[in-house]
N, C-alpha and C positions, 0 to 999 in steps of 0.2 A: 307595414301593418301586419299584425300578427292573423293566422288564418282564423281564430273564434271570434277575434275582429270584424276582418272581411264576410268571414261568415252572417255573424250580426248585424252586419249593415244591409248586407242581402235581404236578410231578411225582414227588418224594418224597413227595406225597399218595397219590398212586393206585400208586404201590409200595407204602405201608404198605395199602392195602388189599385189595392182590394184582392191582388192575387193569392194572397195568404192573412186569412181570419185571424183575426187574436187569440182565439182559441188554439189556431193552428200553431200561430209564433209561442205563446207561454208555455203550449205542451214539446215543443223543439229548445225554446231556453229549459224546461225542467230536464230535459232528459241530457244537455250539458250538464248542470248541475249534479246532476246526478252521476256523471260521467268523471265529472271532475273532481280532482283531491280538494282544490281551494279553488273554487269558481269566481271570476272578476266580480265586481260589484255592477257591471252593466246587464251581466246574463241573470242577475238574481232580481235586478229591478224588472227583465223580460218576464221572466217567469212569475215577477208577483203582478204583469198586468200593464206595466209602464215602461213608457218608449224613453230611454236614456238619451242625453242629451253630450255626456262626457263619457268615456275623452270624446275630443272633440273631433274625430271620423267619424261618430256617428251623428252627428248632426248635419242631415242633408240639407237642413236652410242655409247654411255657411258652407258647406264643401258640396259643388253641387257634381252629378253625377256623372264616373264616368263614362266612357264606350264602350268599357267594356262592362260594367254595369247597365247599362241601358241593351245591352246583344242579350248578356244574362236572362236578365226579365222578360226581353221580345222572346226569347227561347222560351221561357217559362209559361208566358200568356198563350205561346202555340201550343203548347202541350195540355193548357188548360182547353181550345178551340178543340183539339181533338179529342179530349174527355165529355165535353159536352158541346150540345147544340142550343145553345143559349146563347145569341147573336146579343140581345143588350149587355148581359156580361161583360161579353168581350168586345164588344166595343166600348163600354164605360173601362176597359181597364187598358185596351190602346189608348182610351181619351186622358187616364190618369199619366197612362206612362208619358207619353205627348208633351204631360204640363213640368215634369220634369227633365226631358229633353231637351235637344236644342239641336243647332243645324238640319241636317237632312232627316237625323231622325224623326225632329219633331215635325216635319212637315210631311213625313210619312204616313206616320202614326193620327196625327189629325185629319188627314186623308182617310184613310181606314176607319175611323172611328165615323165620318162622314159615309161616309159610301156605304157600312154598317147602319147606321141610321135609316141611311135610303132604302137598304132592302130590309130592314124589320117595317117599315111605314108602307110596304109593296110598291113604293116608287121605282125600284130594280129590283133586279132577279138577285137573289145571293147566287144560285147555281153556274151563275156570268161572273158575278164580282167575285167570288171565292177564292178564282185562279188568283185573280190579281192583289187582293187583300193579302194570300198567304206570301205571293212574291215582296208584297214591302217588307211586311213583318221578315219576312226569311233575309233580305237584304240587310235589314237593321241586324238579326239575330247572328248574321255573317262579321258582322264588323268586331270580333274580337281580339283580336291581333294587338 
């Protein structure tokens, strides 16, 4: 897969997870476009708005994702954790990433997205779970090999 490929499924990744706004994604395909002498017809449909479906790696309903896309996005959701303190956030976007997941990750991640739940409701302390939330997400965010 070519890398404005890889690159664009990334990023259609972390929109369906809500890690990256539409806004965010159209203003990254315009500036391919812009970048570009003859830009694919997928970064043009990004940038007018619309999640391409062809070719067909970017359809994560039929190619679901890899491990090393799912470390990707754990990396990315922490760095989103450390730009802000908005615990539903990011537990809504561990809970996203979760539904696209599978094996340990997703059992990681629906953990985290739980145990976030528990300390926005003051059922626990985040100051306790924090350690441990960042260790899955960093576990997951490890597996890129």
């Amino acid at each position: 897969m070519n890398i404005l490929l890889c690159e664009s499924r990334f990023m259609i990744l972390a929109n369906r997870i809500g890690a990256v706004s539409m806004a965010e994604l159209t203003a990254w395909a315009n500036e391919k476009v812009l970048s570009t002498d003859e830009p694919p017809s997928f970064v043009i449909d990004l940038a007018l708005g619309e999640i391409p479906v062809s070719p067909q790696e970017l359809d994560f309903i039929r190619n679901e994702t890899s491990e090393v896309e799912i470390s990707r996005l754990a990396q990315l959701i922490l760095e989103i954790l450390n730009r802000t303190a908005d615990l539903n956030e990011f537990g809504l976007h561990c809970y996203q990433l979760a539904l696209i997941s599978r094996g340990r990750a997703c059992e990681l991640l629906h953990w985290a997205s739980d145990e976030i739940h528990l300390c926005s409701e003051g059922i626990k302390s985040f100051s306790e779970s924090e350690p441990l939330i960042r260790g899955a997400i960093n576990e997951i965010a490890a597996n890129s090999a």
